[in-house]
N, C-alpha and C positions, 0 to 999 in steps of 0.2 A: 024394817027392810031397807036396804042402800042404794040409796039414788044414783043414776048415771053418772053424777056428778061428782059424788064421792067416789064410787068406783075407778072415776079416770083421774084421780085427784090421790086417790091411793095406790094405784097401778104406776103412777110417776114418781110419787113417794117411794114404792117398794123396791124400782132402778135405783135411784140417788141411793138407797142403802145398802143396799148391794154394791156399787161402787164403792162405797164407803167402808166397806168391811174389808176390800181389798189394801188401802191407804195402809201405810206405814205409823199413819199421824192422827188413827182414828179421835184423839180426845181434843182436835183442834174444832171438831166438830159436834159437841157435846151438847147442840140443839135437836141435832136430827136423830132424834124415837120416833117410834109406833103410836105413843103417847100423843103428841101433838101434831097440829096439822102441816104437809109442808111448807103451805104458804107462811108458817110463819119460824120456818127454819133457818139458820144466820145465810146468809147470802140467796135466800129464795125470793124470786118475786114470783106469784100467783095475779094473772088477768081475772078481775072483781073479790080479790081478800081482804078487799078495804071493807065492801060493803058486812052491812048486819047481818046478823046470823039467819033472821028471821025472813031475808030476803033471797038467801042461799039455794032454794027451790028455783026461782026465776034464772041462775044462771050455772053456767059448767064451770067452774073455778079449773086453771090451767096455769101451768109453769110458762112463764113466758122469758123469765129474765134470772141466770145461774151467774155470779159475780163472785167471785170466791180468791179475786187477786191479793196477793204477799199473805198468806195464813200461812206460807210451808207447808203446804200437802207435798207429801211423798208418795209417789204411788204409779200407775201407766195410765194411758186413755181408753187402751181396748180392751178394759173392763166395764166401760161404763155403756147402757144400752141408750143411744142418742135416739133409734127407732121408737122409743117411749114415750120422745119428748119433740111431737110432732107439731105443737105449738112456740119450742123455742126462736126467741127471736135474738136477744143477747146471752153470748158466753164468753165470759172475760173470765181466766184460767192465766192470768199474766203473774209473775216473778215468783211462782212455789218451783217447787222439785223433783215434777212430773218426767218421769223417763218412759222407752218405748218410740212407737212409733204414733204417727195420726193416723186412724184405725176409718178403713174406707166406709164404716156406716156413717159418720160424720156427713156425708153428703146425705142421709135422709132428713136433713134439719132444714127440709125447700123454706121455710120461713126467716132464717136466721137472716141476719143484718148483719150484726156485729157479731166478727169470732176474733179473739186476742188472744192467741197461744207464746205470745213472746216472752223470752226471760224466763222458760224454762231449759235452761243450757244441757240439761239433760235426756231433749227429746232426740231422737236420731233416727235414721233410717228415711225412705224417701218420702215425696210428695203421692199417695196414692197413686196407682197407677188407674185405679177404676174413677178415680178425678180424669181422667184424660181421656184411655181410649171411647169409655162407655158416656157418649153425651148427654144417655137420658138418664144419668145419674148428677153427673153435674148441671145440669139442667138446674133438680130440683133448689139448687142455689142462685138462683139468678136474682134472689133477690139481695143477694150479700153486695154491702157498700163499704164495709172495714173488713181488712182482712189483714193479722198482722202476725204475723210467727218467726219473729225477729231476735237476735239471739239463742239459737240453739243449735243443734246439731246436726239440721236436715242437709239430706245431701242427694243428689238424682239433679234432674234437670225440669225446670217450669215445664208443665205442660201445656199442648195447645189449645186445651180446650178452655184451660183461662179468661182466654179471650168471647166466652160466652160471655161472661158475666160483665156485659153492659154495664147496669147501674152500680159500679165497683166505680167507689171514690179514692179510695185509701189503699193503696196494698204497701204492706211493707214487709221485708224479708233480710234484712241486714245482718248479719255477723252470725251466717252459715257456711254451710259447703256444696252448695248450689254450682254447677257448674252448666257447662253448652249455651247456645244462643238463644238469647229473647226470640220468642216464636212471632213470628209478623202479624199474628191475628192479636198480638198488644195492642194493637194498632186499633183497633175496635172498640178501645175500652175509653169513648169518647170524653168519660162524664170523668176519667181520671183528675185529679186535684193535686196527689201525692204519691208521689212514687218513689220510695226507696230498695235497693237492692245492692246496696255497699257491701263492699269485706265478705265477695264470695268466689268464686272461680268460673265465673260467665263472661263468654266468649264471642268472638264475632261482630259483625255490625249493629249498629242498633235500626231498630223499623223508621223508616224516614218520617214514615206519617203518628210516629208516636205522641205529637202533641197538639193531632188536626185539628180536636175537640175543642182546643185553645182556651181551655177551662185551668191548665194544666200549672198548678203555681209551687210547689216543691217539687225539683228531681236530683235523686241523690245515688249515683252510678259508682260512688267509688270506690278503689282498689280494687279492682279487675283485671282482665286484659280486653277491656273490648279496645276495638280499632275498626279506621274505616273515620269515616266524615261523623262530626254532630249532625244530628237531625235537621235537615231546612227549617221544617217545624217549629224549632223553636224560636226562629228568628222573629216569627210572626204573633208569639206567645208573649202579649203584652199584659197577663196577670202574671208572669213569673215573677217570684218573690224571692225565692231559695235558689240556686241551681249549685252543685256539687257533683264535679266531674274528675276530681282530681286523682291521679294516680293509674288512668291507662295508658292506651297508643293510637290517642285521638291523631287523627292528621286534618292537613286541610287549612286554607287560611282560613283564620280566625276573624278576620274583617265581613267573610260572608257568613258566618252562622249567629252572630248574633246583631240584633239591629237597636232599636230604641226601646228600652225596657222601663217603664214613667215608676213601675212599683218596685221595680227590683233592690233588694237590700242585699244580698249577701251572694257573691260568684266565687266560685274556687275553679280554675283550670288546668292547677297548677301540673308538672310533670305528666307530660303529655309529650306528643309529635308535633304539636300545633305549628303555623308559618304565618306570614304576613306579617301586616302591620298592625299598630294599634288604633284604630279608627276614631275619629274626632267624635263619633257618638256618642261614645262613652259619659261626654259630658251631660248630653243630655237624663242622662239614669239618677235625678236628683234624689232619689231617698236611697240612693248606696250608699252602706259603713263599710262595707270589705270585697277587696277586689286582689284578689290572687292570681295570678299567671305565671308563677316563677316556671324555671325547669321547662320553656321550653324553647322555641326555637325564634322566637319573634325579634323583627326588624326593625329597621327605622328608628327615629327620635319617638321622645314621648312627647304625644300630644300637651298646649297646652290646655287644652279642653278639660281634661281631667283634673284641673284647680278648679273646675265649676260645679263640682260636687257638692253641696255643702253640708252633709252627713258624714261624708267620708273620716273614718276612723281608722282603718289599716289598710295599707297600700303595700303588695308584695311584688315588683314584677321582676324577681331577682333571677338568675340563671338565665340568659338568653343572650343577642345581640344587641342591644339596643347601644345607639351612637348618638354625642351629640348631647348637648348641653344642659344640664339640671335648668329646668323653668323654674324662672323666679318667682312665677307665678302661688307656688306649691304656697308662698305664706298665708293665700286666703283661707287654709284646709285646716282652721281654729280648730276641729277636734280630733285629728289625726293625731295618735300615738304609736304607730306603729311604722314605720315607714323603712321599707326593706328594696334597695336597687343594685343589692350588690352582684357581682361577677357576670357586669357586663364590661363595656366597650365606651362608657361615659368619659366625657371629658372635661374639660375647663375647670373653672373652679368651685369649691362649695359654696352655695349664695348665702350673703350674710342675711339675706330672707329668713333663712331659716329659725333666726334667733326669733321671729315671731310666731313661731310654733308652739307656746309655751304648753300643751298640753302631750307632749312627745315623750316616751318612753321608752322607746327603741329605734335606734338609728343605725342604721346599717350600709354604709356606700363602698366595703370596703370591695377589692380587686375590682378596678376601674382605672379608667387613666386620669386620674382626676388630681389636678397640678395646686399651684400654689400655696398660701397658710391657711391654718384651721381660722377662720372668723371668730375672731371672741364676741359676736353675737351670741354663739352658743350657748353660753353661762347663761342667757334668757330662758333657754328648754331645763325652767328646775326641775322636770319633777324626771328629767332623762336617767333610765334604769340601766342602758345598755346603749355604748357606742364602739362603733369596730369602723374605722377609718382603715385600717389594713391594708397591703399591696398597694398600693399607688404611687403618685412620684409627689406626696404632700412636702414640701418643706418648710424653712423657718424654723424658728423655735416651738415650742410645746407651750401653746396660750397657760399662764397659771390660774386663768380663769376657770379651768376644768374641773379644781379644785374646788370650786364654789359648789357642783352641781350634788347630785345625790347620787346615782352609780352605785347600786348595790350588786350589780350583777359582773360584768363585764368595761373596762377601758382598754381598746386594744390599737394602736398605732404602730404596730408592728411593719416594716419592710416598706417605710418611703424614706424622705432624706431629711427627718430633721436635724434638726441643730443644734448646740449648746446645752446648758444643763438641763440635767432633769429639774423641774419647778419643787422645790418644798413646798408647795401648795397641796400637790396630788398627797400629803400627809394626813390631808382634810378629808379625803374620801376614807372613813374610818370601818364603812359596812361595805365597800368593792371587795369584790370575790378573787377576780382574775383579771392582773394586771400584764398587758404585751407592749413593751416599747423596746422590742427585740429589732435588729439587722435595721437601725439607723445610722446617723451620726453624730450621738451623745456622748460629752465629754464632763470632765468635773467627777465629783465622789456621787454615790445613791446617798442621798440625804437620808442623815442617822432619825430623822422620824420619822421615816419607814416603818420604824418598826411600833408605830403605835398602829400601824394598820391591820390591827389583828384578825381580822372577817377575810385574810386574801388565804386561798385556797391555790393559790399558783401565781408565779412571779416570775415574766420571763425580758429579762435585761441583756441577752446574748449579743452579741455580733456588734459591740457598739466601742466607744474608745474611753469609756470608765477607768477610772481608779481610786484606790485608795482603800480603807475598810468596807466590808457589806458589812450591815446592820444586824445589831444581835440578837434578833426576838426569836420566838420559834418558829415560824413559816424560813425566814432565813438561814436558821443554823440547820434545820431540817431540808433544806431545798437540794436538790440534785445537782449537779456541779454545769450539766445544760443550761440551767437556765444562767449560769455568766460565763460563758466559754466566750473565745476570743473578742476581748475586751483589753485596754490597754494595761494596766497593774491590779486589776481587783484581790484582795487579798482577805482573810478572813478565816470564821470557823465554821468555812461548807469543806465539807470534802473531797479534796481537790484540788480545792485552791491553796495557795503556799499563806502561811500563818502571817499574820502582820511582826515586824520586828516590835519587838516593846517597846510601845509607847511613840512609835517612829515617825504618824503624822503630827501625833501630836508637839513630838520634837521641833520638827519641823516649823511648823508654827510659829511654836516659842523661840525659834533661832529667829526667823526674819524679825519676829517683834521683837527680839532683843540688836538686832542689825539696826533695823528702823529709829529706836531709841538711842542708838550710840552715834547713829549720822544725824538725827536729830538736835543730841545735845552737844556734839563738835560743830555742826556747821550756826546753831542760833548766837552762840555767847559769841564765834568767829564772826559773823554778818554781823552781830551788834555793834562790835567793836569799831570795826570798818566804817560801817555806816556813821559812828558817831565820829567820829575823824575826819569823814569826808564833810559831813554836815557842819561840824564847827568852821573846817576853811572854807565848805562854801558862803557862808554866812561872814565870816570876821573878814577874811584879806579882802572881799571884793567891798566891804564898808571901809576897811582902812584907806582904799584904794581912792574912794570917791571923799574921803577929805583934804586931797588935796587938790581937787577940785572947786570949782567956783557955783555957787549954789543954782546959778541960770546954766542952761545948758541952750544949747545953739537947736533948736528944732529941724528936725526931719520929715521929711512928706515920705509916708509909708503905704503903696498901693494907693496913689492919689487920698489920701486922706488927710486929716491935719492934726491928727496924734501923734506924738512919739513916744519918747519916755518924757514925760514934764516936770518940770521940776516943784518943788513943793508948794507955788503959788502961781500956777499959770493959769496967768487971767484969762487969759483967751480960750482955756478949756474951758475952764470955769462959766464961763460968761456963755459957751456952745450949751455945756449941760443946763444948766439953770432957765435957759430958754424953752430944751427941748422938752423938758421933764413939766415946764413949770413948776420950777420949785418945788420938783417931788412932788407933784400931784398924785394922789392915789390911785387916779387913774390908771398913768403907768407901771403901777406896780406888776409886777410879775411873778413875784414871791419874795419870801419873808424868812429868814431864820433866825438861829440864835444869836450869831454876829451882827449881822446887817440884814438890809432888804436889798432887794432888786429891784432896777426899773429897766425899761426898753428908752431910749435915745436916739429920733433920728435926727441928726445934726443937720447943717445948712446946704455941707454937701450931697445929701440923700444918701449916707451912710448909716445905717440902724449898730449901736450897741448895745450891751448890756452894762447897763451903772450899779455897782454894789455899795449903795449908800453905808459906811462902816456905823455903827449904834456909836453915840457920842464915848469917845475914848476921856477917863474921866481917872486914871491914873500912868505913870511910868511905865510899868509894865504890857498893858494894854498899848499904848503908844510904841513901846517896843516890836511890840510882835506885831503890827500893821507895817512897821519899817522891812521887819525881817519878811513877810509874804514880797512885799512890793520887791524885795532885793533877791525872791529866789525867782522870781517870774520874770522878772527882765533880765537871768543871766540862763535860760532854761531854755530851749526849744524843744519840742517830744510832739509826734502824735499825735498822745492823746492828752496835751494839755491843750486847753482855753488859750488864745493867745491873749496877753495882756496890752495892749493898747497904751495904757497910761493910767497917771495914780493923780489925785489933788486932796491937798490938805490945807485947811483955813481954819479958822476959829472956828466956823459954823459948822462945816461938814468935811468930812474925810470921804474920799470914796476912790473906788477903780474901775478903770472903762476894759471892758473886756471884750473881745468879739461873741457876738450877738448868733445862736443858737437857733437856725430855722426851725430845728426840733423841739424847741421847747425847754424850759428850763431842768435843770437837775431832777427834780423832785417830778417833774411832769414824763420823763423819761423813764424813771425807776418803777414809776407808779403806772406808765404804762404797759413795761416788760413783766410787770409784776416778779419782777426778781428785784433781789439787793445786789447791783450790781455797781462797780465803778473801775476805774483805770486811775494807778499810781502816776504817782509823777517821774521824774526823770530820777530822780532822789534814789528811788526805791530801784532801779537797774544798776545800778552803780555797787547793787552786791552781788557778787558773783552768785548765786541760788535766790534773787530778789527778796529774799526773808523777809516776807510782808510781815511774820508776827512781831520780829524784833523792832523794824522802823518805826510800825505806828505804837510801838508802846512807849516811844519817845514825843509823839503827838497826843495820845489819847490815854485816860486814866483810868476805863469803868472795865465791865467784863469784856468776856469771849464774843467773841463774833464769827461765827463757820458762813464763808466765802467759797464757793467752786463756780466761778464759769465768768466771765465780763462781758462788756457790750461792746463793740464796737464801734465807737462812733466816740467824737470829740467833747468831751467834760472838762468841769471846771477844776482848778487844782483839788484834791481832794479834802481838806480843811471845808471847803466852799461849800460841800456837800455832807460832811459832818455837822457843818452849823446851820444848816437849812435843816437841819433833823433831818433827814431822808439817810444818813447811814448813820448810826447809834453811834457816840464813842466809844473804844475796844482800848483793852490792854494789850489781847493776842487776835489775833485774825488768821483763819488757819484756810490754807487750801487743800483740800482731799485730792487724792491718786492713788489709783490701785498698783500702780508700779513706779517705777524711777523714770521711764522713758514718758509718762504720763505727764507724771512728775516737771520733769524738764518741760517739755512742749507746753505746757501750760506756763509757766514763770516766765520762758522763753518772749512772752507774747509782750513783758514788761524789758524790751531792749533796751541798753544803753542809747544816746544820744550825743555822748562823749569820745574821741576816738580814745584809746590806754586806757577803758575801763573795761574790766572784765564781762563777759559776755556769755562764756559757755561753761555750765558745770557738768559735768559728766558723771555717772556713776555708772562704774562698768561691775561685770563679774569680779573683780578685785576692789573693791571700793577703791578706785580709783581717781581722783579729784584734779581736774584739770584747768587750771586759769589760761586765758586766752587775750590775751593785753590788744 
């Protein structure tokens, strides 16, 4: 005979199978026979099915728990008798493919707790209406604390009697078609934790006192139309965690609805009515990662408060007013990657703060009034995805440090005022999608490796003063002819634009380097020649000159001193150095080369020299060439020579008194500019194009030596500084110029000293060659 216990234990069995017959998908359910018991059917829990059999008298075995999420049941609700199952307490019926409607004996389940109808997209029709009017039907749930039927197709409006259900933790209702306003007895549902009802068509204000319970840490209201104020409520909702508002027609300053939130992680308010300002609180909210407010109406500067985040990961307050100067504070916000402040009212410059952002992947400042150059800090933010500098008044050149970055997504500098070429760097960003350096003021060709930037999905160069070939890959030859309209000559195979002549830059090209090579090798063999004509008279007539002269010369006091030119044995120099040096003591040394060494000399009158002790001369030739220095420095004045003071020669020692260098010697100046730098002698102006490589390949024997730039200030003749080692000897010495007027103005800086020596070479649009006596 059948125990009460079986009987009510097969009377709930014989619903679930009866629902079951109805399903579409009966063989997902291939546990539930007659055969076995239900407590031990796939998704059944039965209260005491654990216990032994033999124990089964002592208790009523009962359904308590139907859990039957993602198996794909197909099938309705209001087949199933919930009246059966007067001890259920969980029913999770989440993500199968249940259609119909919710069937009002569902409120006979006064036990349930948890009901989860969510994700089935195919339930539709409203919320009971016998849930609303009839109280003592909803009643019998008061004990429900999850309630979630999220994702599907309901559609009516919340009812008021909702608001019975106190111990309701959880509701969530999101991505329906739920329309009309939250009923103010919400407001009731103190013990609330979470609340979603996004992505439905609910309207009106929300209940002020919806978060009195202040228990309340998830609210998620978005895409709606409500309007009217945020709740005061929540100002005072210090477990808020989540809050998610975005996408109605909130109004109302936003400095009064929210205050100090110690948990809060995650705000969204974005596109809304909102006003005011941004409240220095904010800083206080130290476990925020994301703080959204774009889209809407907010004032003032940004706080710097909000660099005291130290969670903070994305920061959006894009769309609004905001005025006033990016804080440079923003670098302490180590793990911000997301940083979006575009189309406001910003001004001043980008801080080069920013480079110590290095976790940053999306940068966004564009339409702002935001001046000056991009900082090549930037190249710091490697792991940046996406930069849109956009609408501003940015100028300068295009840092080619941007190339360094990684940019998979977006480079966009479109419509401020940069400058100059595009960088053949940005060739490096090989995975960038979409490139804008559209409505600037870039000049020069698009650099032909462009085209290895195969990952660009749109390329827009318009509005700029370009020319020359675009690049032949297929994003280019494929491109629309917008994206290089009015530009100065771009030519190419988009179409549209007119076809390059053949081979026409590259003509071009090869004509200036064959211009370049033809003034090149007229004007060196000419400057040689010259120069070596000039250098033989300077040298022979002015020695012929002094033998007939008497080997003493009559001394001169030069700026109170008691050098002049001396003659080959003047004791009385001799006898001043010798004192001052002591005998070349190594003390004085000052440096040392391959000719001679140097010392410092201050004589009797508190004059300081510089004495270049000559290395023992120990043949003719040697002997020769100390005559010919001494004979070109006392007939020279320039600039930028050394003055020479005087020369002595004796058995012992040859040397020259030079004027004496506050700066330091040759080798101490070169080594301090760190360049190779020096200044010709008078020698070398004396040809009309100063042809440095021809003159000193009559001084020096070894290689090339590449020279662009000198120093300004007073050096020794330049032998002096070849044999100190500090300039290498050269055969050719070349000075670089990107053009002829370059060209000149740099030579130019080596003038004549002589009056009837040529001075100005010109090369005009006619190679035209001009001497100027």
């Amino acid at each position: 005979m059948a125990t009460a216990s079986s009987k009510n234990i097969e009377f709930q069995g014989r619903a679930l199978l009866q629902w079951k017959a109805t399903l579409q998908t009966q063989h997902l359910l291939n546990t539930w026979t007659f055969q076995t018991s239900p407590c031990n059917w796939t998704g059944v829990t039965c209260r005491g099915s654990l216990l032994s059999h033999r124990d089964h008298h002592h208790f009523m075995p009962t359904i308590t728990r139907i859990q039957l999420s993602q198996m794909g049941l197909e099938g309705k609700l209001e087949t199933l008798n919930f009246s059966a199952l007067p001890s259920l307490r969980v029913l999770n019926l989440t993500a199968n493919n249940l259609h119909g409607s919710i069937p009002a004996a569902i409120s006979s389940l006064s036990k349930l707790i948890y009901l989860d109808l969510s994700d089935n997209n195919q339930i539709s029709g409203s919320i009971p209406s016998s849930l609303g009017p009839i109280p003592t039907e909803i009643g019998n749930l008061l004990n429900l604390r999850d309630f979630d039927i999220s994702n599907n197709q309901i559609i009516g409006s919340i009812p008021k009697a909702i608001g019975n259900l106190t111990k309701l933790e959880i509701f969530s209702a999101i991505i329906n078609n739920i329309n009309g306003p939250l009923p103010n007895e919400m407001a009731n549902l103190t013990n609330l934790i979470k609340l979603q009802l996004g992505n439905n068509n609910l309207s009106g204000n929300i209940p002020q006192d919806l978060a009195k319970g202040g228990l309340l840490q998830n609210l998620s209201l978005i895409y709606n139309n409500f309007e009217g104020h945020i709740p005061v409520s929540l100002k005072n909702s210090t477990n808020l965690i989540r809050v998610r508002l975005e996408g109605n027609q909130f109004t109302g300053d936003i400095s009064e609805s929210f205050g100090i939130h110690p948990l809060l992680d995650y705000i969204d308010l974005s596109f809304n009515r909102l006003s005011g300002t941004l409240s220095q609180s904010w800083g206080a909210c130290l476990n925020l990662t994301s703080f959204k407010i774009s889209g809407n109406m907010i004032t003032g500067e940004i706080p710097v408060e909000i660099s005291q985040m130290p969670k903070l990961q994305l920061l959006d307050i894009s769309s609004n007013k905001l005025v006033g100067n990016i804080p440079r504070e923003f670098r302490r916000l180590s793990y911000l990657f997301h940083l979006n402040m575009s189309n406001n009212q910003l001004s001043g410059t980008i801080p080069p703060e920013f480079g110590d952002l290095s976790s940053l992947k999306i940068l966004d400042l564009s339409r702002n009034k935001l001046s000056g150059k991009i900082p090549i800090q930037i190249e710091n933010c490697f792991e940046l995805d996406l930069l849109s500098l956009s609408n501003n008044d940015l100028s300068g050149a295009i840092p080619f440090q941007l190339g360094n970055l990684k940019l998979h997504r977006v480079l966009d500098l479109s419509d401020n005022l940069f400058t100059g070429e595009v960088p053949t760097q940005l060739s490096k960003l090989t995975e960038l999608q979409m490139l804008n350096l559209s409505h600037n003021e870039l000049v020069g060709r698009i650099p032909s490796s462009f085209q290895l930037m195969r990952s660009l999905t749109s390329i827009d160069l318009s509005y700029n003063f370009l020319d020359g070939p675009v690049p032949q890959s297929k994003i280019f030859r494929r491109a629309p002819i917008e994206w290089f309209i009015h530009n100065k000559g771009l030519c190419g195979e988009v179409q549209g634009l007119p076809p390059c002549a053949p081979s026409s830059w590259e003509s071009r090209d090869k004509k200036i380097t064959h211009r370049n090579k033809v003034i090149i090798w007229v004007i060196i063999p000419t400057a040689s020649i010259l120069f070596l004509l000039f250098l033989i008279a300077a040298i022979i007539l002015p020695y012929c000159k002094r033998k007939k002269h008497t080997a003493t010369e009559t001394a001169e006091v030069v700026n109170g001193g008691i050098f002049t030119i001396w003659n080959f044995n003047g004791k009385e120099a001799y006898k001043e150095i010798i004192e001052a040096t002591e005998n070349f003591d190594d003390k004085y040394r000052i440096g040392v080369g391959g000719y001679g060494t140097v010392y410092v000399a201050t004589v009797s009158s508190g004059e300081t020299f510089a004495i270049k002790k000559i290395h023992k001369i120990e043949d003719q030739a040697s002997e020769q060439a100390f005559r010919n220095e001494i004979q070109a420095l006392t007939q020279i004045r320039h600039r930028n020579i050394v003055k020479l003071y005087g020369f002595c020669s004796t058995n012992e020692f040859n040397f020259l008194a030079y004027e004496y260098m506050e700066r330091g010697s040759v080798g101490a100046i070169l080594r301090t500019q760190r360049e190779l730098l020096f200044l010709l002698s008078c020698c070398i102006s004396h040809l009309p194009l100063g042809d440095i490589g021809t003159l000193l390949a009559d001084f020096f024997s070894q290689d090339s030596l590449n020279v662009d730039g000198y120093y300004n200030s007073l050096l020794s003749f330049i032998d002096q500084a070849v044999e100190e080692g500090f300039i290498p000897s050269a055969r050719h010495i070349f000075v670089s110029a990107s053009n002829a007027k370059e060209l000149v103005k740099k030579l130019e800086e080596y003038s004549p000293c002589h009056e009837g020596v040529a001075s100005i070479f010109e090369l005009g649009s006619h190679e035209k060659r001009t001497w100027t006596p």
